[in-house]
C-alpha positions in Angstrom: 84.3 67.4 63.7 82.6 71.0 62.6 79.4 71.0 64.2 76.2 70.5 62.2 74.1 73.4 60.8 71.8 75.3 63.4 68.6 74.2 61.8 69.5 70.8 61.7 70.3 71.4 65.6 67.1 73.3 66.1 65.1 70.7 64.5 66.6 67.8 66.7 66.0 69.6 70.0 62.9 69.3 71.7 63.8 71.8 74.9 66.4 74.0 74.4 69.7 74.9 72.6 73.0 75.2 74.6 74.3 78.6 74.4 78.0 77.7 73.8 76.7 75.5 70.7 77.7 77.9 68.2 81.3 78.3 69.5 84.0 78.7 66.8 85.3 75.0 65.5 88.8 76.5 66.0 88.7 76.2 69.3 88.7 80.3 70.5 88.9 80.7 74.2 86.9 83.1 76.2 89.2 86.6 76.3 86.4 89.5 77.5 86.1 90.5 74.4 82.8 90.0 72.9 83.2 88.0 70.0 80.6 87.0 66.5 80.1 83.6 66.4 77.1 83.4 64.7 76.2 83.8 61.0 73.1 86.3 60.5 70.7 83.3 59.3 71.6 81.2 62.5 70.9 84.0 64.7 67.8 84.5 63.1 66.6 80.7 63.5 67.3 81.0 67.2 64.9 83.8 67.8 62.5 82.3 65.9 63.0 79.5 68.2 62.4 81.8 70.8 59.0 83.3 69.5 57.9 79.5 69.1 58.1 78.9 72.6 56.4 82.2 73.7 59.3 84.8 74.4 60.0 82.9 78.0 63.4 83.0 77.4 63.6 79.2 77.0 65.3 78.4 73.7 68.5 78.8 74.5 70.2 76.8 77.7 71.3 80.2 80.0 69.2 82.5 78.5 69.3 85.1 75.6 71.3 87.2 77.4 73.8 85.1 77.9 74.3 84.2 74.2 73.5 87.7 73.0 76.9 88.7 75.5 79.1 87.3 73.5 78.1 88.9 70.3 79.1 92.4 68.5 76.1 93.5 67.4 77.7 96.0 65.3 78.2 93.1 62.8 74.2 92.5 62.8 73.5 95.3 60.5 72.9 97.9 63.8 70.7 95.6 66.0 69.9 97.2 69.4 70.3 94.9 72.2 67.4 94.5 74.6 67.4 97.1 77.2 67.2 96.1 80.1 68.5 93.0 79.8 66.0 90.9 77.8 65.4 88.7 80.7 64.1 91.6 82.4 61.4 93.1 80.1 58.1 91.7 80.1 56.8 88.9 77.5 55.1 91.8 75.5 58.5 93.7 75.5 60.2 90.9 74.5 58.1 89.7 71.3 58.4 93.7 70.6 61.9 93.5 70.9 62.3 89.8 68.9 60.1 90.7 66.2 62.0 94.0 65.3 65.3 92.0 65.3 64.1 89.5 63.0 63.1 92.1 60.3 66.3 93.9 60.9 68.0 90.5 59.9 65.5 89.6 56.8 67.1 93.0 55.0 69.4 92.0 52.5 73.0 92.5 53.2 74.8 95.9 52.3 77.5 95.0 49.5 80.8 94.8 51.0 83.6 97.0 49.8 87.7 95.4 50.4 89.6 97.8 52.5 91.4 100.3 50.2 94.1 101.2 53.8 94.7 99.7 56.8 92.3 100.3 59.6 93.1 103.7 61.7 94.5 103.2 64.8 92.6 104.2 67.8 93.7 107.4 69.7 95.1 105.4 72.9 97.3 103.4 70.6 98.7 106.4 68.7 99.1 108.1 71.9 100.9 104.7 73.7 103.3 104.8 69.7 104.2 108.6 70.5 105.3 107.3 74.2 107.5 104.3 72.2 109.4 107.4 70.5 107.9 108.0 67.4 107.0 111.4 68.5 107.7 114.6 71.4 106.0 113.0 74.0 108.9 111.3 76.9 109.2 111.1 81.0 110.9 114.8 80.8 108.0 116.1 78.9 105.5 118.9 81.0 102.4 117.5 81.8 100.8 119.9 79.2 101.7 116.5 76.9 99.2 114.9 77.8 95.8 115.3 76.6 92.9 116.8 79.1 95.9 118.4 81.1 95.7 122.2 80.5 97.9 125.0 81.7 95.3 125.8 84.2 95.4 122.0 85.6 98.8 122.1 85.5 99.8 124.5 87.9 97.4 123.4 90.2 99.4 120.0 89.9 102.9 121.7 90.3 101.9 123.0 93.5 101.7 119.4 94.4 106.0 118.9 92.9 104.2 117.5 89.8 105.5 119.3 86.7 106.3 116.5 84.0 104.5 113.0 82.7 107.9 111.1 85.0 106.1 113.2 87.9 102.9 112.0 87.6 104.0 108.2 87.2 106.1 108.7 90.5 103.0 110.7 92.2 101.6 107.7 94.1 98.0 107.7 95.7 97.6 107.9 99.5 95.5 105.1 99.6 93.0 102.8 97.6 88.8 102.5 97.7 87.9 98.9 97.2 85.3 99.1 94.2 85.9 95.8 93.4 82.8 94.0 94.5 80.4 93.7 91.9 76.9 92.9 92.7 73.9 93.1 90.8 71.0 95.8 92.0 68.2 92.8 93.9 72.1 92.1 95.8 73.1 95.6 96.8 74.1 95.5 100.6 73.6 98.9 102.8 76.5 100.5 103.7 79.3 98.8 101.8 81.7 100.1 99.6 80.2 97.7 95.6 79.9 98.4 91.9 76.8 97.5 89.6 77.0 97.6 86.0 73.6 98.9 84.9 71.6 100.9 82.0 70.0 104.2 82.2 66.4 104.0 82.1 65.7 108.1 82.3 67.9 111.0 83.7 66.3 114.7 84.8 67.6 117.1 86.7 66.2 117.8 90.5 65.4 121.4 92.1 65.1 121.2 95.6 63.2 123.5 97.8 66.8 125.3 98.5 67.7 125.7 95.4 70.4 122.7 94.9 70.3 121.7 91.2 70.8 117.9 91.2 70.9 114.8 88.5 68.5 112.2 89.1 68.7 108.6 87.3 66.9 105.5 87.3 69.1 102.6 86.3 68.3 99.0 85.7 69.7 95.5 85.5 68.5 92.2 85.0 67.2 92.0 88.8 66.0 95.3 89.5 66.0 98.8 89.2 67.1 101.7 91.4 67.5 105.4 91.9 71.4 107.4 91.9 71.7 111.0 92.9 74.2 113.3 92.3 74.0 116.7 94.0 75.1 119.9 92.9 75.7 118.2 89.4 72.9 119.3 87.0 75.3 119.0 84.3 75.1 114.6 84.3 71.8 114.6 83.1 72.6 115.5 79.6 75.0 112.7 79.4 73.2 109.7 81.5 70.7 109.6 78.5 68.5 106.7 78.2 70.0 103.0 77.0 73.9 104.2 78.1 76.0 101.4 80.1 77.8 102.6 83.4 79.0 101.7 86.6 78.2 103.4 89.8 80.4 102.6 93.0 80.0 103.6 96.4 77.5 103.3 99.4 73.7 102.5 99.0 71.7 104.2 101.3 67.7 104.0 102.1 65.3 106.7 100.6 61.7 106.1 101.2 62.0 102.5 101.4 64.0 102.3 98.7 67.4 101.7 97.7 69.8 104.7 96.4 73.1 105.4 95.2 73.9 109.3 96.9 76.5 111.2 94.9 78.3 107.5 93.5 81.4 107.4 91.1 80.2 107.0 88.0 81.6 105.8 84.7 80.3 104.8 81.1 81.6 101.9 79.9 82.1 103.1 77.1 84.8 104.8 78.0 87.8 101.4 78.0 89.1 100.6 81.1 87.7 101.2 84.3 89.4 103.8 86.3 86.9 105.1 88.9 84.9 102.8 89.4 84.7 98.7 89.4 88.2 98.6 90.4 90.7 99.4 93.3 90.3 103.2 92.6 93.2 105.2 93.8 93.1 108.6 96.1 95.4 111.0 95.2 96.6 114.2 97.8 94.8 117.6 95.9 95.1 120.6 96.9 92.5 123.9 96.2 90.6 123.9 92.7 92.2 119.8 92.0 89.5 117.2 91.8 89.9 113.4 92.2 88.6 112.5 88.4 91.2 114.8 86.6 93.8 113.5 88.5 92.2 109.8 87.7 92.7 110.8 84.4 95.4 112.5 84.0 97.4 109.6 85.8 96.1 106.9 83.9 97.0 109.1 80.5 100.4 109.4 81.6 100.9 105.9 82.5 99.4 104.7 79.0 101.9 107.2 77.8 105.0 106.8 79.5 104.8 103.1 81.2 107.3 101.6 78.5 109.4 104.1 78.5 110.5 103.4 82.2 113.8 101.9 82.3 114.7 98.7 85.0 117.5 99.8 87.1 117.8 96.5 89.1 119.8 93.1 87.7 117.3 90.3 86.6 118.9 88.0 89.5 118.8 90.9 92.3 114.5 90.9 91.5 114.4 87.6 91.5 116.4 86.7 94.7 114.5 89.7 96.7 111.5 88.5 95.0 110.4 92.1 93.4 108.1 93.2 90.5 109.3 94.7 87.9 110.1 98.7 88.3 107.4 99.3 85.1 105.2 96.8 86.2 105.3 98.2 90.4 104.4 101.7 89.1 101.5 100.5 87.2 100.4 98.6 90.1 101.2 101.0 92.4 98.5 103.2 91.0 95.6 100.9 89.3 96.3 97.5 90.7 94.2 94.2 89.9 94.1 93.0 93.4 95.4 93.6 96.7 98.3 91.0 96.5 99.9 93.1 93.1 99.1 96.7 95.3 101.4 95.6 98.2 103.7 94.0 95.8 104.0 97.5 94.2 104.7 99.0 97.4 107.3 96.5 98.3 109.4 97.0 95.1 108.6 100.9 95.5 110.0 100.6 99.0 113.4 98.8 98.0 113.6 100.9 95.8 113.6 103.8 98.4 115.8 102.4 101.2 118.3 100.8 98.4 118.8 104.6 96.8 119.0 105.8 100.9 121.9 103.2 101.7 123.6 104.0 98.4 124.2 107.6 99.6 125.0 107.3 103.1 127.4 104.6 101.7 129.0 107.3 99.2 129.3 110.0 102.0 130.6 107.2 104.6 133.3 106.0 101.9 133.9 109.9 100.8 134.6 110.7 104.5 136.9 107.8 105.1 138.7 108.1 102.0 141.6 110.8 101.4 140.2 113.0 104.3 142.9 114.2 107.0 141.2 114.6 110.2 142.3 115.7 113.9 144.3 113.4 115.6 143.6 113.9 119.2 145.3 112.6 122.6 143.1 110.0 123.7 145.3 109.0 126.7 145.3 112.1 128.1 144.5 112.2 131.9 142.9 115.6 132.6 139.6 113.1 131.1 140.6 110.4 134.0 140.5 112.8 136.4 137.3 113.9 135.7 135.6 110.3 135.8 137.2 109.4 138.7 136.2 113.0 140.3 132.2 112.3 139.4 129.9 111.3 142.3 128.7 108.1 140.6 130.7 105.7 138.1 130.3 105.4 134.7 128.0 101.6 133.7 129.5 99.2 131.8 127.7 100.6 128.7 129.0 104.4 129.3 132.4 103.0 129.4 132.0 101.1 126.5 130.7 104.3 124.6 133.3 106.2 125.6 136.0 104.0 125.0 135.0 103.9 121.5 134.6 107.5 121.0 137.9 107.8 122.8 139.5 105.4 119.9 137.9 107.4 116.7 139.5 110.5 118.4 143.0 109.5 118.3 142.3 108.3 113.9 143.4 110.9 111.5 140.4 109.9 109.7 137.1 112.4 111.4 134.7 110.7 113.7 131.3 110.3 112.5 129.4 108.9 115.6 125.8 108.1 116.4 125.4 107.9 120.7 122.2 106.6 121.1 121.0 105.7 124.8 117.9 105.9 126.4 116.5 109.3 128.7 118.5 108.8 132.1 120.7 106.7 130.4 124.2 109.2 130.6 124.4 109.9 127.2 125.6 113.8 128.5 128.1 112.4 131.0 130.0 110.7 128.1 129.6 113.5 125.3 131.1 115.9 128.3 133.8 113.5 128.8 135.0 113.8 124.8 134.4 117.2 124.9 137.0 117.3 127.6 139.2 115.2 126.0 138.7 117.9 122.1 139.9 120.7 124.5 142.7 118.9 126.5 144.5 118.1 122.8 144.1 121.6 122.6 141.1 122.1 120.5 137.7 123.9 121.3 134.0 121.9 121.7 130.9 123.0 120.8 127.3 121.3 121.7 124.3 122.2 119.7 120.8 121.3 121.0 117.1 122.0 119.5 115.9 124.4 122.4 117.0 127.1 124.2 115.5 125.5 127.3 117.7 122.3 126.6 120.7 124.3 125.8 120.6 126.1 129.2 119.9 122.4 130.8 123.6 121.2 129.2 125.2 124.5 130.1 124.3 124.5 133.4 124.3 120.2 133.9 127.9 120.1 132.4 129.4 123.5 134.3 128.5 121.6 137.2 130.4 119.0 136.2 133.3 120.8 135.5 133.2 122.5 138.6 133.0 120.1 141.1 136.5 119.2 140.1 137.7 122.6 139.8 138.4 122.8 136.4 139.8 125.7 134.9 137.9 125.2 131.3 136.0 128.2 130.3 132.3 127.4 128.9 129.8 129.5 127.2 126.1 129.3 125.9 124.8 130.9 123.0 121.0 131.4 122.2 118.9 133.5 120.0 117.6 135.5 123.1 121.0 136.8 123.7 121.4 140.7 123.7 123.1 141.8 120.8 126.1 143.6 122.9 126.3 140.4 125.2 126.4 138.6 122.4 129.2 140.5 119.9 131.7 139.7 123.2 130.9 136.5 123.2 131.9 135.8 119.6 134.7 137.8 120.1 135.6 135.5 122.6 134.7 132.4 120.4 137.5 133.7 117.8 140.2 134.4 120.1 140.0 131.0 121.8 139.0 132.4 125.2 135.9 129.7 125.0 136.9 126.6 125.4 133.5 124.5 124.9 130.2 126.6 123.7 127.0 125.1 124.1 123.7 126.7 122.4 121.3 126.6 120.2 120.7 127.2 116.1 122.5 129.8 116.9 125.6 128.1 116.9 126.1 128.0 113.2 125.4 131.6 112.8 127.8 133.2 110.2 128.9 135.4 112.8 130.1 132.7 114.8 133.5 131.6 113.9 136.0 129.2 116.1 139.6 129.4 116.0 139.7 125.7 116.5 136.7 123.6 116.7 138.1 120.1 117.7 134.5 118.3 118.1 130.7 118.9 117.2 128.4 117.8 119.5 124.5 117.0 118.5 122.0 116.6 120.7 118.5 115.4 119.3 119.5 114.8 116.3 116.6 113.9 114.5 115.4 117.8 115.5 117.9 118.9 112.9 117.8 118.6 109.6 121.5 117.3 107.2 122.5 120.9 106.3 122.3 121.8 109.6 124.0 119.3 111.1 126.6 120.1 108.1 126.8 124.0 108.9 128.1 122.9 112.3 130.5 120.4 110.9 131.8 123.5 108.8 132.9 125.7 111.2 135.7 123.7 111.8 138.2 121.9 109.4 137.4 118.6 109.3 136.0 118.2 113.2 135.1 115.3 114.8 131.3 114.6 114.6 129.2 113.0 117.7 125.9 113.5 117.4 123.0 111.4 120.1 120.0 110.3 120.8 117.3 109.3 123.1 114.8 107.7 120.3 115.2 104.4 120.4 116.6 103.2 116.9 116.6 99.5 115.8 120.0 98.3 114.2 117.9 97.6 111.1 117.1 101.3 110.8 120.4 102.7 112.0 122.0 100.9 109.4 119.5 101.9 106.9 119.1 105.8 107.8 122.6 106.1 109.6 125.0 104.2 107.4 127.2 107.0 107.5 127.8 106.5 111.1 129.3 104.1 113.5 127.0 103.5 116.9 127.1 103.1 120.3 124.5 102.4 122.1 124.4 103.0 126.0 121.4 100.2 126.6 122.4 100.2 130.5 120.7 102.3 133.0 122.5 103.8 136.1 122.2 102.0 139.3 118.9 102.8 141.3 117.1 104.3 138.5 113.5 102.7 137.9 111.7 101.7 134.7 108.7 104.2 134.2 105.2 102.4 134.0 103.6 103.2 131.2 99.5 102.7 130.9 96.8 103.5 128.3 93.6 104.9 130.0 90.5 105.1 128.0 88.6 108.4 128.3 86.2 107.0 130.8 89.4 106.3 132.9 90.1 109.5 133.1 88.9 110.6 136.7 90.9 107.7 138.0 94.5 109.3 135.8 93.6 112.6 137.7 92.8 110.8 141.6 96.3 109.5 140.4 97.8 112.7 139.7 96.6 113.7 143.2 97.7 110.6 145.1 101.6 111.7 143.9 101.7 115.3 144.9 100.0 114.3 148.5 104.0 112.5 148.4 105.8 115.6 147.6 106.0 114.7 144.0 105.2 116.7 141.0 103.0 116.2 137.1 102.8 116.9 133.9 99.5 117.2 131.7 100.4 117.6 128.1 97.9 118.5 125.2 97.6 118.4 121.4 96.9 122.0 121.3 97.4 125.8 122.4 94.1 127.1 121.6 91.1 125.0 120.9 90.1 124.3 117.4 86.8 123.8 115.1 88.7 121.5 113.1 90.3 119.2 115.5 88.7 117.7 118.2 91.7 117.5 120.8 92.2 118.9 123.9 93.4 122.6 124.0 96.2 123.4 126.6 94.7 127.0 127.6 91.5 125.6 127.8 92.3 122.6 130.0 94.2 124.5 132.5 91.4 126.7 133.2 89.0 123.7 133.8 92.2 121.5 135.8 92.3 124.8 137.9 88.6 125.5 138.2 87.2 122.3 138.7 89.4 119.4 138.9 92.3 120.6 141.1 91.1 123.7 142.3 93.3 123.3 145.6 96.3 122.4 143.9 98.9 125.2 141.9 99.2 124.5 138.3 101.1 126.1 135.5 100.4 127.1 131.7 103.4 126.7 129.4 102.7 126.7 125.5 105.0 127.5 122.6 103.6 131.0 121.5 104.7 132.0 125.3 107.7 134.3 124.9 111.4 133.1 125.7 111.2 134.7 129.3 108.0 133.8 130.0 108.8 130.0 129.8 112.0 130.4 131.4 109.6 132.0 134.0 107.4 129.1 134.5 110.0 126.1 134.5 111.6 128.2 137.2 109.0 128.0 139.3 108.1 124.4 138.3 111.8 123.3 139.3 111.3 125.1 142.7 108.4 123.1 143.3 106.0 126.7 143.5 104.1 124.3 141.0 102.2 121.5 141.4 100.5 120.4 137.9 102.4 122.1 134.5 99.9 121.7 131.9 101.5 122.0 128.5 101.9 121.3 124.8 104.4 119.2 123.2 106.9 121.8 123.9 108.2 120.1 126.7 109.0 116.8 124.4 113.0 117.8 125.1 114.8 119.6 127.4 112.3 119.9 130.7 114.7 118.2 133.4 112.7 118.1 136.8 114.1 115.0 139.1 110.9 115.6 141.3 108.3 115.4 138.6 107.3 111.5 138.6 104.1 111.9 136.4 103.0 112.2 133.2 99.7 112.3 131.7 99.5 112.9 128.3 96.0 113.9 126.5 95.0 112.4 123.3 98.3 110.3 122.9 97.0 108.8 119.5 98.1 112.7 117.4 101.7 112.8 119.0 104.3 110.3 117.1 105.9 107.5 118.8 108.9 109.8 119.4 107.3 112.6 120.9 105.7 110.2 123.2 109.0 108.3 123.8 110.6 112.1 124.7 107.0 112.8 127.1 107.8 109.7 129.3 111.7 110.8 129.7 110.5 113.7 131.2 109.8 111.9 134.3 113.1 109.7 134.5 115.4 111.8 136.0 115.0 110.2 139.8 115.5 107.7 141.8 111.4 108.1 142.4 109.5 105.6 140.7 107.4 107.2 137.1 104.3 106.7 135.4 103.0 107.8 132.3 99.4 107.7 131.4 98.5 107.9 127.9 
């Protein structure tokens, strides 16, 4: 039944009147919004009410406030609500404020005039009805589309790839601040990342003795008040006036024994949604002159914009068997989520997304490559490559033979080998690539091996002529580097042409236009991931249709070779050679790090040698990390002054190095202290230590490549990180 009128209610109460009394008889639920759901005269008889009991904020069950919430006072004839909150103002304030209401609400009503047209839209929902394709605006449209984004904005933002409104949807933020906690101003913790929603008392700006022009506020809710401070912003002052609604998130600090926002986000709420503060608030990269509000902005604008026009490329029952958001919904999420369970479910549709599209085209080049292509058929059985195993010093594991066996049986396909070798440091990944490479140029064919470094490049040359040699074999090899004269090296390409070279091993400059084969059989790739797809293809070129074996020391799980290397088959040599030992690997704290050095020491008193590796060359005011120039001076002066250590760096010329790792390979030095340039291609069997300085800025590859540095013996290694 409809409920009674309010005076009859009024009348019938003796304490108070519940604030949900009023509620609409059809049952209208709670949405946010404020909605009117009382007539003018029953307002007024509850205020009344109020000034009857003596403005203690006792006539209605909750509080005024609480009622007065759920009202639009718009539709009361322009009646200010109480600010502060009318539970905080004092009982004089409040009969002030009550009074003034009640003769706003005695006035006679305006006379009301039917709509001649339709309301007007607002401008977000013509915008969002331009995005539908009623207008210009689409995904392919420049970011000069959107409103707020000028020219000068936008090339600021195209220096970051973002050029059109489908750019700024894809252009995902780094990270997210929790803003989320809202807390009222008598509840504000030190230190802690919360939101208040408050009112501006008064606003000024601040001069301080050094000349910084600052905005200074005093805002206000129902439990307190407080100061905010924004530095170097004189400009807020004229827009924080007095009565205005906004939410401040950030840290509170302690000023004078008082609690205060220091440079907060800020945000009327006026404004509609939330989008810097109150919230999950996104961080976006920016470069020079780009500021974390217009980018805010201009992303929200373009999702309002172009969110519905974002087409789902995925089958209803793939999302639901994977269990993924929708692609619309992911890239909403992915920037202005509601919680932390919708953010990672962005990123998790995001990231199928990403690996799905990276399978689909290593798929396509894997089915391109294996279908209609005439490749080099080779003699697998041929056995010049018997001799050669049978002729080494050691034999070949279980897991080399394997590898090689497999290799040997894509050789003799007509369709071109596409081969991933991936083994651990010491594992014989270079015995088994020498063995094809033997097998390319007995069928007749040249064999080329392209590695990262020059230093690594001289390591194969000289690591598989020996091979070659202690079996007298006639096969003619060559290396080829950048540091090459240029008369030295027009002979060897000559030589390259004509035939005369049966396997070349080198460097980058390998694919060289000058460098042409008359027959290149098989392309060898050492550390793979040091070279980029083009690259790796330029080599491939230089040949028609050559096999392709290309190796690695990173370890790669299946999941990811599958994933990055579906255009490859594997093998994987996950046996080491007989007698070689695992290397002991250990964190050290910095206060450990006497004990690493007394360590250091303890090995070269046994003949061995150590690496010390650094971030840096050249110490930095930026970075707080060890500086390789720097450190050997103090490892020289102070640490091991009766010990002989080395310097090697990358800004060290080509000769120089070659200098240094000659005399560290002929034991002349003790300690090499070095950067990261010794990650691949430093092979000294008597080095059994590695200590690496401020391990936490290298990757978990470079770090994997440090420790095979010192696993090329039968000594027992250790790597201190």
């Amino acid at each position: 039944m409809p409920s009674p009128p309010a005076s009859d209610k009024i009348n019938s109460v003796k304490g108070t009147i519940p604030w949900n009394l009023f509620s609409s008889p059809s049952g209208i639920k709670e949405t946010g919004v404020r909605q009117k759901v009382l007539n003018t005269e029953q307002l007024r008889k509850i205020l009344e009410f109020e000034a009857s009991k003596g403005y203690l904020d006792t006539a209605v069950a909750g509080g005024l406030d609480k009622l007065l919430a759920r009202l639009s006072m718009a539709d009361y004839e322009s009646i200010s609500p109480p600010s502060p909150r009318y539970n905080a103002l004092t009982p004089d304030q409040r009969e002030k404020w009550v009074k003034s209401t009640l003769k706003r609400l005695s006035r006679p009503p305006r006379p009301s005039r039917p709509p001649t047209s339709p309301p007007p839209q607002s401008p977000k929902k013509t915008k969002a009805a331009i995005a539908l394709g009623q207008g210009p605006v689409s995904l392919d449209s420049p970011i000069t589309a959107i409103k707020g984004v000028t020219a000068k904005l936008a090339n600021k933002l195209s220096t970051l790839g973002v050029s059109t409104v489908r750019d700024l949807l894809y252009f995902f933020p780094r990270r997210h601040i929790d803003y989320s906690q809202r807390s009222r101003i008598a509840d504000l913790e030190l230190g802690v990342e919360q939101t208040v929603i408050a009112r501006v008392w008064q606003a000024s700006q601040k001069k301080s003795f050094r000349g910084m022009r600052s905005t200074e506020a005093i805002i206000g809710d129902e439990t307190g008040t407080m100061r905010a401070i924004w530095f170097n912003q004189p400009y807020l002052a004229k827009s924080l006036t007095p009565n205005t609604e906004i939410a401040l998130s950030g840290k509170v600090d302690i000023f004078k024994g008082q609690k205060v926002f220091q440079s907060p986000q800020y945000e009327f709420i006026r404004s509609g949604d939330l989008i810097h503060t109150g919230r999950l608030v996104p961080v976006y990269p920016l470069t020079s002159g780009l500021y974390p509000r217009q980018v805010r902005k201009a992303v929200k604008d373009a999702l309002d914009l172009g969110l519905s026009q974002i087409v789902e490329d995925l089958p209803h029952e793939v999302r639901v068997r994977a269990n993924l958001m929708g692609l619309a919904e992911s890239i909403g999420h992915a920037h202005y989520p509601e919680s932390e369970a919708l953010r990672d479910a962005a990123r998790h549709r995001l990231a199928f997304d990403e690996l799905f599209l990276i399978q689909l085209g290593v798929f396509e080049r894997r089915r391109r490559r294996e279908e209609g292509v005439k490749g080099i058929e080779m003699e697998a059985g041929d056995q010049r490559v018997e001799d050669f195993l049978t002729s080494l010093p050691f034999k070949l594991t279980s897991a080399q033979r394997r590898s090689l066996d497999e290799i040997r049986r894509d050789l003799i396909q007509s369709k071109p080998m596409s081969r991933l070798l991936q083994g651990d440091v010491g594992s014989g990944k270079t015995v088994v690539a020498t063995a094809a490479m033997l097998l390319a140029v007995a069928s007749g064919h040249q064999a080329a091996l392209m590695a990262p470094t020059e230093i690594l490049a001289e390591q194969h040359f000289q690591n598989i002529r020996r091979l070659l040699e202690e079996r007298g074999s006639p096969i003619q090899t060559a290396i080829l580097t950048g540091s090459i004269g240029a008369k030295e090296k027009r002979e060897l390409h000559r030589r390259i042409a004509g035939g005369e070279i049966d396997i070349l091993i080198g460097t980058h400059a390998l694919i060289q236009k000058k460098v042409e084969f008359k027959d290149l059989g098989l392309a060898v790739v050492d550390e793979q991931h040091r070279f980029g797809v083009m690259q790796r293809l330029e080599l491939q070129q230089k040949g028609s249709r050559p096999h392709v074996l290309v190796m690695s020391a990173t370890p790669i799980p299946r999941t990811l070779a599958l994933t990055l290397y579906g255009d490859l088959d594997v093998s994987v040599i996950d046996e080491l050679p007989p007698g070689r030992k695992e290397i002991k690997t250990k964190w050290l704290s910095p206060r450990q790090r006497q004990s690493g050095y007394q360590f250091v020491r303890k090995q070269i008193r046994e003949g061995r040698q150590a690496f010390i590796v650094c971030p840096l060359v050249e110490e930095s005011e930026n970075i707080e990390a060890k500086a390789a120039t720097t450190e050997y001076e103090r490892l020289s002066r102070e640490v091991f002054p009766d010990l002989k250590l080395g310097l090697l760096h990358g800004r060290m010329s080509a000769a120089d190095k070659e200098e240094v790792m000659g005399r560290f390979r002929d034991r002349e030095i003790d300690i090499l202290v070095s950067t990261s340039v010794v990650e691949v291609g430093v092979d000294v069997p008597n080095a059994t230590v590695m200590l690496v300085e401020g391990a936490d800025r290298f990757g978990l590859s470079q770090l994997h490549q440090f420790r095979g540095r010192v696993f090329r013996s039968s000594y027992q290694s250790y790597c201190m990180l």
